[in-house]
C-alpha positions in Angstrom: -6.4 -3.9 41.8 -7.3 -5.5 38.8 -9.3 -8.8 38.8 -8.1 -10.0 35.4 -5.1 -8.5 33.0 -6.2 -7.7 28.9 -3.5 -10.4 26.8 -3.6 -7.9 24.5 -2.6 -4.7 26.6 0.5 -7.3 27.9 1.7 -7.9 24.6 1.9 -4.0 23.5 3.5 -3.7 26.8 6.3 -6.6 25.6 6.4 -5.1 21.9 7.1 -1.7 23.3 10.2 -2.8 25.5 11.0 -5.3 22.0 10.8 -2.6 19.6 12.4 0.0 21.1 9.2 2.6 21.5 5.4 3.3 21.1 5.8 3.9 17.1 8.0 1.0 16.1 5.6 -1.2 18.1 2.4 0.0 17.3 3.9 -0.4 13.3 4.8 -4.4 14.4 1.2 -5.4 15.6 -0.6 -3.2 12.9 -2.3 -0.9 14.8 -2.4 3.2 15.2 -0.4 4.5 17.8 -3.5 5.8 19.9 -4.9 2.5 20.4 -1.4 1.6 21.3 -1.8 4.5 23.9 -4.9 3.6 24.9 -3.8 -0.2 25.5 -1.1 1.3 28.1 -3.5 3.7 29.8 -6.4 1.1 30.3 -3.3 -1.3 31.6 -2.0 1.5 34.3 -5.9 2.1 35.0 -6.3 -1.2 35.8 -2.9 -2.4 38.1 -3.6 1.6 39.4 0.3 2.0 38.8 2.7 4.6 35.7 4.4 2.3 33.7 5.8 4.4 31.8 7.3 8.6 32.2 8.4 11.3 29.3 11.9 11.4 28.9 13.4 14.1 26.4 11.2 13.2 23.3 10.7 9.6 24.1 9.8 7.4 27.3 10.9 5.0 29.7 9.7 2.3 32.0 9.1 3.3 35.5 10.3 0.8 38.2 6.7 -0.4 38.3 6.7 -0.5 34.8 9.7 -3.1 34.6 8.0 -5.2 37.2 4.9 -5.2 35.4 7.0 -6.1 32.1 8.9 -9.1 33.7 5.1 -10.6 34.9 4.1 -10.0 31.3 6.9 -12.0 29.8 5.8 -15.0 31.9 2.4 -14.7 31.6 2.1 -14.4 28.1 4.7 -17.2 27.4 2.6 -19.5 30.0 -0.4 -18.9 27.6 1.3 -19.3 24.1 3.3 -22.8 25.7 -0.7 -23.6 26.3 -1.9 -23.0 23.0 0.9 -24.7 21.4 -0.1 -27.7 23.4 -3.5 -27.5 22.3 -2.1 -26.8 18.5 -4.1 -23.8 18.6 -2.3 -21.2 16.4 -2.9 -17.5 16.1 -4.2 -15.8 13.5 -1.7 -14.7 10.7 -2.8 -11.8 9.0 -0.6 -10.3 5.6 -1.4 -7.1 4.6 -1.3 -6.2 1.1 -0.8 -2.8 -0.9 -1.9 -2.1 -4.2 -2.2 1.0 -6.3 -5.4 2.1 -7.7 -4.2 1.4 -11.0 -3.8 -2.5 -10.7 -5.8 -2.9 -7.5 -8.9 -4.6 -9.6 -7.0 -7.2 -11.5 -3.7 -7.8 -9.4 -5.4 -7.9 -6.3 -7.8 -10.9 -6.8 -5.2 -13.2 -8.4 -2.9 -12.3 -5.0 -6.1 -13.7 -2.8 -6.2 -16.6 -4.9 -2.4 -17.2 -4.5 -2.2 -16.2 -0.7 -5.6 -18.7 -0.1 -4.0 -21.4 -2.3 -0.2 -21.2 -0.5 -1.4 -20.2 2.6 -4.8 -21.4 3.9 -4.9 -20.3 7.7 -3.8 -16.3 6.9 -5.9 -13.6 6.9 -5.4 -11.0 3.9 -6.2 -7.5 4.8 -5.7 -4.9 1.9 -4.6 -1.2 1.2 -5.2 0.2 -1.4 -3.7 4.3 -2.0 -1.2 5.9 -4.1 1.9 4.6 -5.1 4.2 7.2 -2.7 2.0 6.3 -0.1 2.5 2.5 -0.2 5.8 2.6 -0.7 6.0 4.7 2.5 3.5 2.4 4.4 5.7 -0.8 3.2 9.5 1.3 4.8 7.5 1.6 7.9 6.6 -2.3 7.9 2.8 -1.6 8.4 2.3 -3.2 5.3 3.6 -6.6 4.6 4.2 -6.2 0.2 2.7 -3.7 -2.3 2.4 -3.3 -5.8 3.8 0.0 -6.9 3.4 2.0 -10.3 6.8 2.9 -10.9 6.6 5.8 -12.9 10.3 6.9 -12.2 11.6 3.7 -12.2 13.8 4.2 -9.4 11.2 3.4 -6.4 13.2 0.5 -6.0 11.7 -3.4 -5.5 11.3 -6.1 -8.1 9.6 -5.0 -11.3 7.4 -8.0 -12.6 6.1 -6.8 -15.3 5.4 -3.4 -17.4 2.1 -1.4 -18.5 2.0 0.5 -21.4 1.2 4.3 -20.6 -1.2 5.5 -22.9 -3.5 8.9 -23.2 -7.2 8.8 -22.5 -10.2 11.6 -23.2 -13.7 12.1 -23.7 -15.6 10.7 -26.9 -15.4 14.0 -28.9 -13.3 16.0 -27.2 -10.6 17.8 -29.5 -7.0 19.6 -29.0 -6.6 22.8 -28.5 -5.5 25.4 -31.0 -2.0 25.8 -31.1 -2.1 29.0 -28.7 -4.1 27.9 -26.4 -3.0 26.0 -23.0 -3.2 22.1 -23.7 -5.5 21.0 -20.3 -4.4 17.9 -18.6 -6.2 15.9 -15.9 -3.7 14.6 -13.6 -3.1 13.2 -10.2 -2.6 15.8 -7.5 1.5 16.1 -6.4 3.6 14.5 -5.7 2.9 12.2 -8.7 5.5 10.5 -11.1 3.0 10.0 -13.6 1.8 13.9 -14.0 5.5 14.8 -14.2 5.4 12.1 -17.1 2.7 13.8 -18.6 3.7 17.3 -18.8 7.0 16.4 -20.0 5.6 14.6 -22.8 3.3 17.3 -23.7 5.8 19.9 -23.3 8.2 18.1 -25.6 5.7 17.9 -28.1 5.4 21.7 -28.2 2.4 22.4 -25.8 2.0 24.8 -23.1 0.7 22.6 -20.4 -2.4 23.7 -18.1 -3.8 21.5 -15.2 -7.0 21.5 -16.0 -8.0 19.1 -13.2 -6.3 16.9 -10.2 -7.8 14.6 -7.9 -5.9 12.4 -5.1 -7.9 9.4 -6.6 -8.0 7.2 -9.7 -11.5 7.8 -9.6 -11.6 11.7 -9.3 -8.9 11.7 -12.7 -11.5 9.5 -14.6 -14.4 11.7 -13.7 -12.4 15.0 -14.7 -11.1 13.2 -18.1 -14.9 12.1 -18.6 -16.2 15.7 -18.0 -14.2 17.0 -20.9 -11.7 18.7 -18.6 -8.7 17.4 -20.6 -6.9 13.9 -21.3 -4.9 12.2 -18.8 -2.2 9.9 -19.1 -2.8 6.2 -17.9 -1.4 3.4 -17.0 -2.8 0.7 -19.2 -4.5 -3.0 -18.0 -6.3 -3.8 -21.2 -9.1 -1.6 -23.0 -10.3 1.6 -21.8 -11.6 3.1 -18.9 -15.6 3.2 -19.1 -16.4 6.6 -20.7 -13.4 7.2 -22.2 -11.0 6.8 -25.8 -8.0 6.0 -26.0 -5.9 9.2 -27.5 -3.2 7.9 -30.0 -2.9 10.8 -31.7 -0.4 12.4 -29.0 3.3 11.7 -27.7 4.2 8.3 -26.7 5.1 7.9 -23.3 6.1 4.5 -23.1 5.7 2.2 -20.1 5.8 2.3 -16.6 6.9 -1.0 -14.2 4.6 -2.5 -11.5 7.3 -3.2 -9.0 6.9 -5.4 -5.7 8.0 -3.9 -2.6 8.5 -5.9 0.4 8.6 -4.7 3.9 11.9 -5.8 6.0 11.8 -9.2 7.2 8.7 -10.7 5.5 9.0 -14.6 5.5 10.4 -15.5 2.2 7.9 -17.9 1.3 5.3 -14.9 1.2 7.3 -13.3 -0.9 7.9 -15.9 -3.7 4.2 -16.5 -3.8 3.4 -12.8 -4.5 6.3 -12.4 -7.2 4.7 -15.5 -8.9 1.2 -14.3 -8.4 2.0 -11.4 -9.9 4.1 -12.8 -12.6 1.2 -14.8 -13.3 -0.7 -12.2 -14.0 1.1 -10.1 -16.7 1.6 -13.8 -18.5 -2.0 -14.5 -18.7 -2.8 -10.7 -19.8 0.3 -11.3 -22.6 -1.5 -14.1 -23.7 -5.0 -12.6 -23.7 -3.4 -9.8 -26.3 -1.3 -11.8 -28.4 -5.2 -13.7 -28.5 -6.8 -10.8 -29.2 -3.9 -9.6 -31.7 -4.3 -12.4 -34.0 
């Protein structure tokens, strides 16, 4: 028998019964579900007793397992009434989404704003694709992300917009007229290469992928290498190693929306709309600056 039980192996064991399963619960304490498993195997390894047993695609609580549960419940609430006594608080930790195309200038002013507004959390970051995000926000593993809505039905708040422009190689030239246009793109399922080809192909080309990448990175490098141009979402000047193309079809703009995961405290949220808000004011200001 054990000597000593793990706090946090009891509190999976409470979010599992809470949530409703092992994936809902390892999504609520922002953790993969095999550490979840692990949690519950080193918890049965230590009281030597199943807590838990398959049924159809899911599982259930043994009668041990409920037993253990209920001891759980009071032990953990024994030691968060202690703690509260002591006005020693937990950790609070928001986790924040970005795409790679704002993630350098939208993501420091949301540290200032989180650090100014909320001095004892903990920011942890992600930092992907847009359709990734979006998915990671549905699931509630992360808190709010800001999403290049390319669509613009990806749903959220949109807080501002970013010009979409075309961006190439110093010296790199069209095509002839007969020859496939080559465009450096993000690999599928991407909004903005659908953009892009439609654009082109309105304008009369026939459009090639010349190069795709899953990262900003990886599009910039291709675009840099003379593979082709690729359409961008614009933050200011351009991308090191690269010119801006005006000489092709205007695309537009595309939003930065805020997505919030269910139930985020409102408070959180207001201070990332402003943040963000914030931050397409000051980059207004910096061009009308710059414009006159």
């Amino acid at each position: 028998m054990a000597s000593s039980l793990d706090l946090d192996h009891l509190r999976t064991l409470v979010a599992i019964s809470e949530c409703g399963g092992f994936s809902k619960a390892a999504t609520v304490l922002h953790i993969s579900q095999p550490a979840l498993s692990q949690h519950i195997r080193l918890l049965e390894r230590s009281l030597k007793r199943k807590l838990f047993v398959k049924e159809g695609r899911g599982m259930r609580f043994t009668v041990d397992g409920e037993l253990v549960l209920a001891e759980a419940r009071q032990i953990l609430g024994v030691h968060d009434q202690a703690l509260e006594r002591l006005k020693v608080h937990s950790e609070q930790i928001v986790v924040v989404g970005s795409s790679e195309h704002s993630a350098d200038q939208v993501l420091p002013e949301m540290i200032r704003a989180l650090d100014a507004s909320f001095p004892g959390v903990t920011t942890r970051f992600e930092i992907g694709r847009s359709t990734r995000l979006a998915e990671l926000v549905e699931k509630g593993s992360v808190d709010f992300a800001f999403v290049l809505a390319s669509r613009g039905n990806e749903g959220g708040r949109e807080i501002g917009r970013m010009p979409l422009h075309w961006y190439a190689a110093p010296g790199w030239t069209p095509p002839a007229d007969d020859r496939p246009f080559p465009l450096v793109a993000f690999e599928e399922p991407c909004a903005l290469r659908e953009r892009a080809m439609g654009a082109l192909a309105a304008d009369g080309h026939r459009v090639v992928v010349s190069g795709q990448s899953t990262t900003l990175e990886g599009v910039l490098a291709g675009a840099r290498a003379g593979l082709g141009v690729a359409l961008l979402p614009s933050m200011g000047g351009a991308p090191a190693g690269l010119v801006r193309r005006d000489d092709l079809a205007d695309v537009g703009s595309a939003g930065l929306n805020l997505l919030t995961r269910r139930g985020l405290d409102a408070e959180i949220e207001r201070t990332a709309v402003a943040a963000g808000e914030a931050f397409f004011q000051r980059r207004t200001l910096k061009v009308l600056e710059l414009a006159g």
